[in-house]
N, C-alpha and C positions, 0 to 999 in steps of 0.2 A: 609456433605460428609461422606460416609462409607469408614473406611481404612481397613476392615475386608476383606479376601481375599474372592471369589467369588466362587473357587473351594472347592470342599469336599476334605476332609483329604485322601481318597479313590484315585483320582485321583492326591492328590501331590506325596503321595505314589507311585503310579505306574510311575508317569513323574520321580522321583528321581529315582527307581528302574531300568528304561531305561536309564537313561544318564549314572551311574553307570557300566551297562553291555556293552553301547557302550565306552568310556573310558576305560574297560576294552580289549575289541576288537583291539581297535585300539594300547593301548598298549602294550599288547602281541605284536603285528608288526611294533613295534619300533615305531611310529609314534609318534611327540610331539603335545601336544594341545599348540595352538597359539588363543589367542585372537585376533578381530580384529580391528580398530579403531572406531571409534563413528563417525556422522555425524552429523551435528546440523545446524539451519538457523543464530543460535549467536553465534559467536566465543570469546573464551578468549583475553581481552587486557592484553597483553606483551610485550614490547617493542624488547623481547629479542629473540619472538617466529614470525615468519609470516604463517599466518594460511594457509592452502592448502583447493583450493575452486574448488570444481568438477561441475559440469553442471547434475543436480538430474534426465536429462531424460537419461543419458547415463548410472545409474546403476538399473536402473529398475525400478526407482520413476516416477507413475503416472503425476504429476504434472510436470510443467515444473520451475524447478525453481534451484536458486546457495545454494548452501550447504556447510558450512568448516568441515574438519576434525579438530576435539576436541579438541586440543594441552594437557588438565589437568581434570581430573574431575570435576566433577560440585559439 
């Protein structure tokens, strides 16, 4: 397995270069960046956590199939 990324230095350049000027954009207008949850077919065992499981055809997932939100990193 190659773990070398795939893209030229040229286009990380310019993808960095654009997320930058938007992040900029949206700051100026007060706006916060929020992250958003993760979705996964395995969820974290926790006793302490219960995972929230959506139905993958109702957010735009091709497939039909149940998915939890992340509770922790992986």
């Amino acid at each position: 397995m190659d773990w070398r990324p795939t893209a030229s230095l040229d286009v990380l350049r310019r993808r960095a270069d654009l997320l930058r000027r938007l992040r900029q954009f949206f700051d100026a207008r007060g706006f916060w960046e929020a992250e958003t949850p993760c979705l996964s077919h395995d969820t974290v065992v926790d006793r302490h956590l219960d995972p929230i499981e959506v139905q993958a055809s109702l957010i735009g997932c091709v497939a039909s199939s149940r998915v939890q939100h992340r509770d922790a990193p992986l």
